[in-house]
C-alpha positions as CSV (number, residue, x, y, z in Angstrom):
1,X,-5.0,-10.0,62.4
2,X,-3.4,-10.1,65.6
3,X,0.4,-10.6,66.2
4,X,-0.9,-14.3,67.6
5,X,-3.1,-15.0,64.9
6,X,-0.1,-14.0,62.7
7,X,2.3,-16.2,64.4
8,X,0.1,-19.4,65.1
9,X,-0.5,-18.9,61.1
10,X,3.5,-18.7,60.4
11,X,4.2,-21.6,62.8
12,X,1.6,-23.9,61.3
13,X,3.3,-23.1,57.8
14,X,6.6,-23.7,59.0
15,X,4.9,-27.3,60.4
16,X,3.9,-28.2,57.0
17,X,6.9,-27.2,54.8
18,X,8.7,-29.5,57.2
19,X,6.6,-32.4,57.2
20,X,7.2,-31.9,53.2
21,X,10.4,-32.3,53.7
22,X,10.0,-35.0,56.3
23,X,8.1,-37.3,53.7
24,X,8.9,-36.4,50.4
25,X,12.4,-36.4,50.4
26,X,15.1,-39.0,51.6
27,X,17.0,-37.1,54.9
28,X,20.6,-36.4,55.0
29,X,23.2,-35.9,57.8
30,X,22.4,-32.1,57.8
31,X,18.5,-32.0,57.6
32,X,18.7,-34.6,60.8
33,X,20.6,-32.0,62.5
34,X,18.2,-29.1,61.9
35,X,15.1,-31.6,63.0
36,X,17.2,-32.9,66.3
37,X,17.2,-29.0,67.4
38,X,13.8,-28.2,66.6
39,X,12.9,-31.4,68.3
40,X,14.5,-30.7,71.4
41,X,13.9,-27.1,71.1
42,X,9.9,-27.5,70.8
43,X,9.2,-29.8,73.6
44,X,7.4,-28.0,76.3
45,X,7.3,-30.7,79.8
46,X,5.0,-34.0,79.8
47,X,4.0,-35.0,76.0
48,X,0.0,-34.2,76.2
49,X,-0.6,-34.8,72.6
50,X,0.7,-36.1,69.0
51,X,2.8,-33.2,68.8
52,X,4.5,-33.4,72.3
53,X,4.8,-36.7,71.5
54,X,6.3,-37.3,67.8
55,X,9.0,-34.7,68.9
56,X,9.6,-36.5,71.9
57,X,10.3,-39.3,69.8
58,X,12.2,-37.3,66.9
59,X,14.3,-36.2,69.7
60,X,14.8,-39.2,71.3
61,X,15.4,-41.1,67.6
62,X,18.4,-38.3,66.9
63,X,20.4,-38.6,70.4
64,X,22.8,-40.0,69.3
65,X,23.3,-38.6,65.6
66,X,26.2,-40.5,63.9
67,X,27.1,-41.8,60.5
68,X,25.2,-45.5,61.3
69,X,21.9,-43.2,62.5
70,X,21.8,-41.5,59.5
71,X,22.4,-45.0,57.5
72,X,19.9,-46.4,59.1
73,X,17.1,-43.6,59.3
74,X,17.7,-43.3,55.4
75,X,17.2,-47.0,54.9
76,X,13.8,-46.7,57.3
77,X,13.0,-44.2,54.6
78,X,13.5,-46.0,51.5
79,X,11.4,-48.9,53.2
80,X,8.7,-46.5,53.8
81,X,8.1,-44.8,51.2
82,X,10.6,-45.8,47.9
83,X,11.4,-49.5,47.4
84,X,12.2,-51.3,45.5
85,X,10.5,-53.8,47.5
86,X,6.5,-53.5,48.2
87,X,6.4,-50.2,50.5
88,X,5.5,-50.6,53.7
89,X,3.4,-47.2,53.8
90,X,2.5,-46.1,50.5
91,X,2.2,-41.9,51.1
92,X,-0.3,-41.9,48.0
93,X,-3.7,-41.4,48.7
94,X,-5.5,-43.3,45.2
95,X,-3.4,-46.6,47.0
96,X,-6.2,-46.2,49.6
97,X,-9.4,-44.7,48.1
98,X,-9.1,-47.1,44.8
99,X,-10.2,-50.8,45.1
100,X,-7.5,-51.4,42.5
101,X,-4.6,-50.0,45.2
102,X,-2.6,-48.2,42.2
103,X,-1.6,-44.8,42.0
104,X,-2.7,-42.1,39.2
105,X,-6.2,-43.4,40.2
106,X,-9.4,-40.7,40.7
107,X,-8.0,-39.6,44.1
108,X,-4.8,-38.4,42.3
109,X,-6.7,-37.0,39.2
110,X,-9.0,-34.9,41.8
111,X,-6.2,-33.5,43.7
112,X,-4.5,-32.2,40.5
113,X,-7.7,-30.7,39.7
114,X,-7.8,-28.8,42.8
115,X,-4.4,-27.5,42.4
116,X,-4.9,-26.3,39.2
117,X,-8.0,-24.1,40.0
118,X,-5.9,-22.5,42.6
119,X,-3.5,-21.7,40.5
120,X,-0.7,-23.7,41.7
121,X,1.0,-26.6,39.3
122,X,3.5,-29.0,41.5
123,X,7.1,-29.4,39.5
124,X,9.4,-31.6,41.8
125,X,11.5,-32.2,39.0
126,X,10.1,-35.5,38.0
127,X,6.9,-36.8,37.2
128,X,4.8,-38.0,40.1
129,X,1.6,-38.2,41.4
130,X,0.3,-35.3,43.1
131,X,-1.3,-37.1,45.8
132,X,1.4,-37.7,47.8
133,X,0.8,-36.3,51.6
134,X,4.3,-34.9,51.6
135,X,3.3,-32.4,48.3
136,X,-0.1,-31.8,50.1
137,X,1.6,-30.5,52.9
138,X,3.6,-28.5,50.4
139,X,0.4,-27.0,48.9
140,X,-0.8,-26.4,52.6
141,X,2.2,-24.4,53.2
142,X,1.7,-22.3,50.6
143,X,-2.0,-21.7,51.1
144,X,-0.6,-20.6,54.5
145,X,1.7,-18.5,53.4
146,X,-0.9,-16.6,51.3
147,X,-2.3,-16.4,54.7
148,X,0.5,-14.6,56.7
149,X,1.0,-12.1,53.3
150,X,-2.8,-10.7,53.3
151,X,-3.1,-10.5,56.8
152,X,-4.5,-7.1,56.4
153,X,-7.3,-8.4,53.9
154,X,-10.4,-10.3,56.1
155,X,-11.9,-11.3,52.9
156,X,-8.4,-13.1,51.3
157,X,-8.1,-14.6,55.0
158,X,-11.2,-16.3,54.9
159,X,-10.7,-17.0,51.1
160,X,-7.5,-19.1,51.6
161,X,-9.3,-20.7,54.8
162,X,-12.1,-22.0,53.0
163,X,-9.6,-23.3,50.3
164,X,-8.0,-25.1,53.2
165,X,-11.4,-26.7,54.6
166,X,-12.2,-27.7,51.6
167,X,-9.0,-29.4,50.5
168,X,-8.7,-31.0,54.5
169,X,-12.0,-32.1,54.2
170,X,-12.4,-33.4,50.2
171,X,-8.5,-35.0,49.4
172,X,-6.1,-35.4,53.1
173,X,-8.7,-36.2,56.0
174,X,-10.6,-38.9,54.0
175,X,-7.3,-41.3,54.1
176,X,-3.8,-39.2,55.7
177,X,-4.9,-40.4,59.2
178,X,-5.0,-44.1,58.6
179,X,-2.0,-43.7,56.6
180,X,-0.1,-42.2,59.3
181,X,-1.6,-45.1,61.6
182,X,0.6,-47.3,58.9
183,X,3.7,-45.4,58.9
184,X,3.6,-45.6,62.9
185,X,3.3,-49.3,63.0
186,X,5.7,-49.8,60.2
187,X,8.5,-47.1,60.8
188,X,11.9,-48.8,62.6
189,X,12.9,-45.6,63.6
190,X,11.8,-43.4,66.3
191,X,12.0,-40.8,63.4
192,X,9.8,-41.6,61.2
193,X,7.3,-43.1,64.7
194,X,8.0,-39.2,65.6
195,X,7.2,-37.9,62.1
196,X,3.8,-39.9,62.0
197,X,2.4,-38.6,65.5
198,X,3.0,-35.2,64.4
199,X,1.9,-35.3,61.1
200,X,-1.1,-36.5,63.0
201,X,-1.6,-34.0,65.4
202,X,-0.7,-31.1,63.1
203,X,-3.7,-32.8,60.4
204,X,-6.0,-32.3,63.8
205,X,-4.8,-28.3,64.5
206,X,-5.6,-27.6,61.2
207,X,-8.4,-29.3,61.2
208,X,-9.9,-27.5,64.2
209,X,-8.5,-23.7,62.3
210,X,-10.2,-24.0,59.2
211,X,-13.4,-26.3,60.8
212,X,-12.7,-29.1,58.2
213,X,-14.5,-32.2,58.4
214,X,-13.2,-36.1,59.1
215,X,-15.2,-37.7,56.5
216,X,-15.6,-41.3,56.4
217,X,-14.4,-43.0,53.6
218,X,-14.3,-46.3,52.4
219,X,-10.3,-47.5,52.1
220,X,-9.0,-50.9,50.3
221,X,-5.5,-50.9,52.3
Protein backbone atom coordinates (compact mmCIF):
# COMPACT_ATOMS: atom_id res chain seq x y z
CA UNK A 1 0.00 0.00 0.00
CA UNK A 2 1.13 3.38 -0.77
CA UNK A 3 1.61 6.25 1.84
CA UNK A 4 -1.63 7.79 -0.15
CA UNK A 5 -3.58 4.74 -0.18
CA UNK A 6 -2.59 4.61 3.56
CA UNK A 7 -3.72 8.02 4.32
CA UNK A 8 -6.93 8.32 2.10
CA UNK A 9 -7.79 4.91 4.15
CA UNK A 10 -6.94 6.70 7.72
CA UNK A 11 -8.80 9.84 6.68
CA UNK A 12 -11.99 8.06 5.56
CA UNK A 13 -11.85 6.19 9.10
CA UNK A 14 -11.39 9.29 10.86
CA UNK A 15 -14.66 10.57 8.68
CA UNK A 16 -16.75 7.83 9.93
CA UNK A 17 -15.80 7.62 13.70
CA UNK A 18 -16.85 11.26 13.56
CA UNK A 19 -19.99 11.04 11.92
CA UNK A 20 -20.57 8.31 14.82
CA UNK A 21 -20.14 10.75 17.06
CA UNK A 22 -22.00 13.34 15.05
CA UNK A 23 -25.34 11.12 15.10
CA UNK A 24 -25.23 8.90 17.85
CA UNK A 25 -24.54 10.96 20.57
CA UNK A 26 -26.00 14.33 21.83
CA UNK A 27 -22.97 17.21 21.33
CA UNK A 28 -21.49 19.20 24.11
CA UNK A 29 -19.64 22.53 24.32
CA UNK A 30 -16.28 20.71 23.79
CA UNK A 31 -17.05 18.23 20.94
CA UNK A 32 -18.53 21.57 18.98
CA UNK A 33 -15.25 23.09 19.49
CA UNK A 34 -13.17 20.09 18.01
CA UNK A 35 -15.85 19.98 14.92
CA UNK A 36 -15.71 24.09 14.37
CA UNK A 37 -11.78 23.54 13.86
CA UNK A 38 -11.89 20.63 11.61
CA UNK A 39 -14.63 22.48 9.81
CA UNK A 40 -12.78 25.39 9.18
CA UNK A 41 -9.59 23.61 8.92
CA UNK A 42 -10.92 21.11 6.01
CA UNK A 43 -12.34 23.58 3.70
CA UNK A 44 -10.32 23.82 0.60
CA UNK A 45 -11.84 27.26 -1.77
CA UNK A 46 -15.36 27.07 -3.58
CA UNK A 47 -17.61 24.05 -1.99
CA UNK A 48 -17.69 21.57 -5.22
CA UNK A 49 -19.40 18.83 -3.40
CA UNK A 50 -21.34 17.40 -0.21
CA UNK A 51 -18.31 17.46 1.65
CA UNK A 52 -17.05 21.08 0.81
CA UNK A 53 -20.34 21.87 1.41
CA UNK A 54 -21.63 20.26 4.94
CA UNK A 55 -18.31 21.77 6.32
CA UNK A 56 -19.03 24.92 4.93
CA UNK A 57 -22.11 24.74 6.73
CA UNK A 58 -20.65 23.17 10.07
CA UNK A 59 -18.43 26.05 10.00
CA UNK A 60 -20.69 28.49 9.31
CA UNK A 61 -23.40 26.91 12.02
CA UNK A 62 -20.34 27.21 14.88
CA UNK A 63 -19.17 30.97 14.19
CA UNK A 64 -20.37 32.08 16.80
CA UNK A 65 -20.00 29.22 19.53
CA UNK A 66 -21.65 30.43 22.80
CA UNK A 67 -23.59 28.88 25.66
CA UNK A 68 -27.29 29.65 23.55
CA UNK A 69 -25.46 27.78 20.25
CA UNK A 70 -24.72 24.87 22.10
CA UNK A 71 -28.42 25.04 23.81
CA UNK A 72 -29.83 25.30 20.77
CA UNK A 73 -27.72 22.70 18.52
CA UNK A 74 -28.39 20.16 21.43
CA UNK A 75 -32.13 20.85 21.32
CA UNK A 76 -31.90 20.45 17.20
CA UNK A 77 -30.48 17.05 18.27
CA UNK A 78 -32.91 15.77 20.52
CA UNK A 79 -35.64 16.85 17.77
CA UNK A 80 -33.80 14.81 15.42
CA UNK A 81 -33.05 11.98 16.58
CA UNK A 82 -34.42 11.41 20.59
CA UNK A 83 -37.84 12.81 21.50
CA UNK A 84 -39.88 12.51 23.22
CA UNK A 85 -41.97 13.94 20.61
CA UNK A 86 -42.32 11.90 17.09
CA UNK A 87 -38.60 12.37 15.62
CA UNK A 88 -38.30 14.32 12.84
CA UNK A 89 -35.52 11.97 11.24
CA UNK A 90 -35.57 8.57 12.63
CA UNK A 91 -31.58 7.38 12.08
CA UNK A 92 -33.02 3.67 12.06
CA UNK A 93 -32.98 1.93 8.99
CA UNK A 94 -36.14 -0.96 9.82
CA UNK A 95 -38.32 2.81 10.24
CA UNK A 96 -37.76 2.86 6.39
CA UNK A 97 -37.44 -0.65 4.89
CA UNK A 98 -40.56 -2.04 7.12
CA UNK A 99 -44.19 -1.20 6.09
CA UNK A 100 -44.91 -1.25 9.80
CA UNK A 101 -42.21 1.95 10.35
CA UNK A 102 -41.00 0.31 13.81
CA UNK A 103 -37.71 -0.47 14.81
CA UNK A 104 -36.23 -4.12 15.73
CA UNK A 105 -37.82 -5.01 12.38
CA UNK A 106 -35.80 -7.47 9.60
CA UNK A 107 -33.51 -4.59 8.56
CA UNK A 108 -32.24 -4.40 12.24
CA UNK A 109 -32.22 -8.28 12.68
CA UNK A 110 -29.99 -8.46 9.31
CA UNK A 111 -27.56 -5.89 10.38
CA UNK A 112 -26.87 -7.69 13.66
CA UNK A 113 -26.44 -10.73 11.76
CA UNK A 114 -23.75 -9.20 9.77
CA UNK A 115 -21.94 -7.94 12.68
CA UNK A 116 -21.85 -10.99 14.35
CA UNK A 117 -20.16 -13.00 11.39
CA UNK A 118 -17.57 -10.41 11.51
CA UNK A 119 -16.87 -10.82 14.64
CA UNK A 120 -17.83 -7.61 16.10
CA UNK A 121 -20.87 -7.28 18.85
CA UNK A 122 -22.00 -3.38 19.38
CA UNK A 123 -22.22 -2.52 23.44
CA UNK A 124 -23.12 1.27 23.76
CA UNK A 125 -24.05 0.68 27.08
CA UNK A 126 -27.66 0.25 26.60
CA UNK A 127 -29.81 -1.70 24.51
CA UNK A 128 -30.56 -0.40 21.04
CA UNK A 129 -30.96 -1.33 17.78
CA UNK A 130 -28.03 -1.84 15.77
CA UNK A 131 -29.28 -0.24 12.83
CA UNK A 132 -28.73 3.01 13.66
CA UNK A 133 -26.46 4.93 10.81
CA UNK A 134 -24.42 6.50 13.51
CA UNK A 135 -23.29 2.65 14.95
CA UNK A 136 -22.92 1.76 11.11
CA UNK A 137 -20.56 4.30 10.77
CA UNK A 138 -18.91 3.00 13.84
CA UNK A 139 -18.58 -0.51 12.36
CA UNK A 140 -17.25 1.24 9.08
CA UNK A 141 -14.57 2.71 11.05
CA UNK A 142 -13.47 -0.25 12.37
CA UNK A 143 -13.54 -2.25 9.17
CA UNK A 144 -11.31 0.66 8.20
CA UNK A 145 -9.11 0.52 10.67
CA UNK A 146 -8.53 -3.24 9.98
CA UNK A 147 -7.64 -1.70 6.84
CA UNK A 148 -4.73 0.82 7.78
CA UNK A 149 -3.29 -2.25 10.28
CA UNK A 150 -2.81 -5.00 7.45
CA UNK A 151 -1.66 -2.72 4.97
CA UNK A 152 1.16 -5.00 4.21
CA UNK A 153 -1.37 -8.05 3.52
CA UNK A 154 -3.21 -7.58 -0.22
CA UNK A 155 -5.40 -10.47 0.52
CA UNK A 156 -6.75 -8.90 4.26
CA UNK A 157 -7.10 -5.50 2.15
CA UNK A 158 -9.31 -6.82 -0.30
CA UNK A 159 -10.98 -9.03 2.45
CA UNK A 160 -12.13 -6.08 4.62
CA UNK A 161 -13.02 -4.22 1.23
CA UNK A 162 -15.41 -6.68 0.12
CA UNK A 163 -16.86 -6.73 3.79
CA UNK A 164 -17.37 -3.11 3.15
CA UNK A 165 -19.15 -3.45 -0.40
CA UNK A 166 -21.17 -5.80 0.83
CA UNK A 167 -22.33 -4.11 3.95
CA UNK A 168 -22.69 -0.43 1.69
CA UNK A 169 -24.53 -2.28 -0.73
CA UNK A 170 -26.87 -4.93 1.51
CA UNK A 171 -27.87 -2.61 4.97
CA UNK A 172 -26.62 1.59 4.49
CA UNK A 173 -27.07 2.44 0.61
CA UNK A 174 -30.57 0.83 0.36
CA UNK A 175 -32.11 3.71 2.84
CA UNK A 176 -28.99 6.15 4.59
CA UNK A 177 -29.32 8.52 1.57
CA UNK A 178 -33.00 9.30 1.75
CA UNK A 179 -32.53 9.48 5.39
CA UNK A 180 -29.95 12.05 5.15
CA UNK A 181 -32.39 13.86 2.48
CA UNK A 182 -34.70 13.99 5.82
CA UNK A 183 -32.35 15.17 8.32
CA UNK A 184 -31.37 18.09 5.75
CA UNK A 185 -34.86 19.22 5.36
CA UNK A 186 -35.68 18.84 9.00
CA UNK A 187 -32.39 19.98 10.85
CA UNK A 188 -32.72 23.84 12.29
CA UNK A 189 -29.20 24.09 12.52
CA UNK A 190 -26.66 24.66 9.99
CA UNK A 191 -25.05 21.71 12.10
CA UNK A 192 -26.82 19.15 11.69
CA UNK A 193 -27.73 20.69 7.48
CA UNK A 194 -23.69 20.33 7.60
CA UNK A 195 -23.72 16.86 9.17
CA UNK A 196 -26.24 15.49 6.58
CA UNK A 197 -24.32 16.70 3.28
CA UNK A 198 -21.31 15.11 4.56
CA UNK A 199 -22.62 12.15 5.67
CA UNK A 200 -23.80 12.13 2.22
CA UNK A 201 -20.87 12.65 0.32
CA UNK A 202 -18.63 10.57 2.52
CA UNK A 203 -21.67 7.38 1.86
CA UNK A 204 -20.66 8.37 -2.07
CA UNK A 205 -16.49 8.18 -1.52
CA UNK A 206 -16.93 5.03 0.01
CA UNK A 207 -19.12 3.98 -2.27
CA UNK A 208 -16.92 4.64 -5.33
CA UNK A 209 -13.61 2.76 -2.91
CA UNK A 210 -15.14 -0.44 -2.31
CA UNK A 211 -17.42 -0.37 -5.82
CA UNK A 212 -20.65 -0.82 -3.70
CA UNK A 213 -23.91 -0.63 -5.27
CA UNK A 214 -27.07 1.99 -4.76
CA UNK A 215 -29.72 -0.54 -4.76
CA UNK A 216 -33.18 0.48 -5.11
CA UNK A 217 -35.33 -0.26 -2.37
CA UNK A 218 -38.73 0.10 -1.63
CA UNK A 219 -39.08 2.71 1.62
CA UNK A 220 -42.52 3.39 3.71
CA UNK A 221 -41.29 6.89 5.15
Amino acid sequence: MTNEARTILADFQFSCQLLYQCLHQSPDAGFLEQLKQLAEHGQDGVPENDIDKGLALIAQGLQSLNEATVKHIKADYAELFVGPAELKAAPWASVYLTEEQTLCGEPTLAVKQFYRECGVEIDTGTREPEDHLGLMFAFMAERLAKMVETETDSACLDTQRAVLKDFLSEHVLTWAPHFLDILYDNAQTDVYRGISLLAKGSLEQLATLTEAEFRIARLYR
